[in-house]
N, C-alpha and C positions, 0 to 999 in steps of 0.2 A: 705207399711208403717204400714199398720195393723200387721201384721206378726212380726217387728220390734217393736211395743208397746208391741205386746203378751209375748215377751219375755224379752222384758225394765221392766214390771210391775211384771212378775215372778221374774226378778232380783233384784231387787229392795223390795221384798217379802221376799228372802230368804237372802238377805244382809243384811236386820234390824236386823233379827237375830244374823246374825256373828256379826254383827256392835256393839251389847249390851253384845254378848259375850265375845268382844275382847276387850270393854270398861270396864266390870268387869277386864279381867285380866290387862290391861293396870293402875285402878288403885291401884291394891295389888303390883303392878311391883312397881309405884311407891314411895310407903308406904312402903314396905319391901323390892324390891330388888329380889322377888321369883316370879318365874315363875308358875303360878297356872294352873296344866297341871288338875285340878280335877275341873276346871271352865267350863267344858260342862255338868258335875254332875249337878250342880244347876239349870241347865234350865230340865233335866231330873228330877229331885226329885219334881219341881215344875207342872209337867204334871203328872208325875206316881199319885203324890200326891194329886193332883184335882182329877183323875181318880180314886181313892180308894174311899176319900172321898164323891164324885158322887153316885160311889154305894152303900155309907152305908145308902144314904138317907142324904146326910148334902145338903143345899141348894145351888145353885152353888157361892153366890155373899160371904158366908161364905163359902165355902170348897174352893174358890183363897186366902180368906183371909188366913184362916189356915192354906192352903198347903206354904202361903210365908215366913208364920213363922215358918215350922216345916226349909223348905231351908237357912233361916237364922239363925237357931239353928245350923244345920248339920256345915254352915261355919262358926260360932260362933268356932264348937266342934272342927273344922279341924285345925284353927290356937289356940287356946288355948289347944289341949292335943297332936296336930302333930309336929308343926311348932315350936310353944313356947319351947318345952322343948328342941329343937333344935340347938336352940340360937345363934351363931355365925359360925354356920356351913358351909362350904362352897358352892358356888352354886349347885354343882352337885348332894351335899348331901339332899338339898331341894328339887329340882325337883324332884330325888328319890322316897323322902317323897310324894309329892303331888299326883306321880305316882301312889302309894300303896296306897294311901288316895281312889284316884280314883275307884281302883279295890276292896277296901273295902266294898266302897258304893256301886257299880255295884250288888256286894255281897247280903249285907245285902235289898238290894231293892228286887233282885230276889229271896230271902230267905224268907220277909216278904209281897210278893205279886204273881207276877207269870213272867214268860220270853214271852209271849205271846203281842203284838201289840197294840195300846190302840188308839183311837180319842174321842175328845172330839166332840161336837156338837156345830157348830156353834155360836158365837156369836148372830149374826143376820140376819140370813138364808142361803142360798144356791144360791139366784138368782142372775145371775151374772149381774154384771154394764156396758153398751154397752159404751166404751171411744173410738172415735173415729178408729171405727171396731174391737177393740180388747175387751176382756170381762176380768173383774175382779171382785173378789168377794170380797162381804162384809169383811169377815173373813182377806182379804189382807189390807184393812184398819187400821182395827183393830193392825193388826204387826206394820205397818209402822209407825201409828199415838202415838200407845203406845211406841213406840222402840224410835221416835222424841220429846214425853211429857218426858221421862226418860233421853235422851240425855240434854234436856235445862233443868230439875230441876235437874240433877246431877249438871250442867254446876253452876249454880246460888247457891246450896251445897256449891260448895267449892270458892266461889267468897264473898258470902252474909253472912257466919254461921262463929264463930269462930272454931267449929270444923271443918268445911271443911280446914278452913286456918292453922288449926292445922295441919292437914293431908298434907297440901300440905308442910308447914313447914318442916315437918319430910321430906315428899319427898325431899328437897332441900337440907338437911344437918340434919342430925340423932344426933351428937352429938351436936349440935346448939343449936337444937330442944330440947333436954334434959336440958342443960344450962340456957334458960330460961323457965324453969318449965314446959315442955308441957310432961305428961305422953306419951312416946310414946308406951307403949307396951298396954296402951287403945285405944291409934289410931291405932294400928297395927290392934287390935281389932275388930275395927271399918269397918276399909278399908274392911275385910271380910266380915262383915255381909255384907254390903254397896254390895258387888260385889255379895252376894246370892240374896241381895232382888232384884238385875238388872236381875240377872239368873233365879229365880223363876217364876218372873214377865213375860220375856222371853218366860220361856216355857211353859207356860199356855196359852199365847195368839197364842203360833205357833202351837199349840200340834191337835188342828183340821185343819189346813193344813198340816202338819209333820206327826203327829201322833207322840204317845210316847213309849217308853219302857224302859228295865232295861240299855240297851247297849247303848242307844241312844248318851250319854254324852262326847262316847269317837270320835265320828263324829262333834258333835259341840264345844269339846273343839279346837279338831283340826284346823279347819276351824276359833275359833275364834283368837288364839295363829296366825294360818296366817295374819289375816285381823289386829293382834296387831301388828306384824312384819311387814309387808310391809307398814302397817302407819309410822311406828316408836317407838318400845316401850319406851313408858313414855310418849308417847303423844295419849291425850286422844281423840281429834280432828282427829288424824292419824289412830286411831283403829277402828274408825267409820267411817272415808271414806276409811280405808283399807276393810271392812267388805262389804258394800255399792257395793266396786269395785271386790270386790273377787263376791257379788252374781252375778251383770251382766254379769261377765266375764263367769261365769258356764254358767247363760241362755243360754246367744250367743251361746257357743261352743255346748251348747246339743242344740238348736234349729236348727242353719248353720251345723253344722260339723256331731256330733253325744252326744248322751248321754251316750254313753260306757266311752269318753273321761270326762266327766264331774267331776267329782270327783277325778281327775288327775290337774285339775287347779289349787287348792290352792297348791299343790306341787310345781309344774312347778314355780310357782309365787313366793314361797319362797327360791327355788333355787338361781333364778334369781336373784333377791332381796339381795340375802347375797353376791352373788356371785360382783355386780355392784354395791351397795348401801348400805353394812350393816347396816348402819343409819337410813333406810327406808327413802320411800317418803316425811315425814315429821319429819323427826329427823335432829338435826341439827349435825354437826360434832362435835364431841370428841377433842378437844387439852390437851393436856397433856403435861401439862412444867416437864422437869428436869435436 
């Protein structure tokens, strides 16, 4: 049973992650329609960025603050000078877009920093928590609880704000949404920063279990684009228990089977997923009259 929590609590660790990952991209999917393949960038820029920060001497509770706003600048810059000029392009041509976005950024990170490894230091030490035989550390907290405070104030965002309703508006019918007055190319706007400061946020609180780097972005956009698929894209509830259920499912397999296979499961998962369910787990069916 202990054996069984060690790796429920590791999964559930590196699932909060995917889960806020695949929550940014689930809501640019449904704000615009684009598949934002540069959304593991943002939890990377939000670690490299604390880690630079760190050394120049800025102190840590300012150098989260600053590295989230340099991440919401970067996806500010990516849908206003990538996406926007773009304009009614068709899907393929976007992901493209977000593609080269991605490797841009990878770019100029390792340009302006170094390709070398990075951890941050603990939030609140090292000693692990004894949970019924199994041990977790402070810093797993820290993921899970920030990844669950960011899931329910998104949640209440677009329930309680009229901009969130804005957004979701647009989501539901783009030319609707323009008919009655809603700017949508500042909520398109919007949705991006929105899905950097979930990313930024992200990778700073994982980045002393993770550790960070320049490359890091294109393993958790991966993994979050999974956890948004097997939810259901455009369901925001779906890409957070797709994310949730993509980490345990790695645990399991690296702790029973092996961890050569580990990183083979979001694959396998997405396969599956298109192949029996392209709707995902919580997407609802598609009918189209004509």
């Amino acid at each position: 049973m202990s054996e069984f929590l060690q790796f429920l609590f590791s999964g559930l660790t590196t699932g909060s992650i995917y889960a806020v990952s695949g929550l940014g991209l689930a809501i640019i999917y449904n704000a615009s329609g684009v598949i934002n393949f540069a959304q593991g960038d943002f939890l990377m820029i939000g670690g490299m960025a604390t880690v630079a920060l760190l050394a120049a001497g800025v102190p840590l509770p300012l150098a989260i603050v600053l590295a989230v706003l340099i991440t919401v600048a970067v996806g500010a810059c990516l849908q206003r000078f990538a996406l926007a000029p773009a304009g009614d392009s068709d899907a393929l041509a976007l992901i493209i877009i977000t593609i080269g976005a991605s490797i841009f950024i990878q770019g100029i990170v390792l340009l302006l920093l170094d390709k070398n490894q990075h951890a941050l230091a603990s939030f609140s030490g090292d000693t692990p928590i004894a949970i019924g035989g199994a041990s977790l550390l402070p810093q797993s907290l820290w993921v899970m609880g920030v990844g669950a405070v960011l899931v329910v104030l998104v949640a209440a965002f677009f329930r309680f704000t009229l901009l969130g309703k804005a957004i979701r508006a647009t989501a539901a019918n783009h030319m609707a949404a323009q008919l009655v007055g809603i700017n949508t190319r500042f909520v398109l706007l919007v949705s991006f920063c929105l899905a950097a400061l979930l990313g930024g946020l992200a990778g700073i609180v994982a980045a002393p279990i993770t550790t960070t780097s320049y490359d890091l972005g294109l393993t958790l956009g991966m993994k979050g684009f999974v956890a948004a698929t097997l939810g259901g894209l455009g369901s925001a509830f779906g890409a957070v228990a797709g994310g949730l259920l993509v980490g345990i499912l790695e645990a399991m397999i690296a702790g029973y089977v092996s961890s050569a296979y580990k990183d083979a499961v979001p694959f396998v998962l997405i396969i599956v997923i298109l192949l029996f369910r392209p709707q995902g787990l919580f997407g609802g069916r598609v009918i189209e009259r004509v």
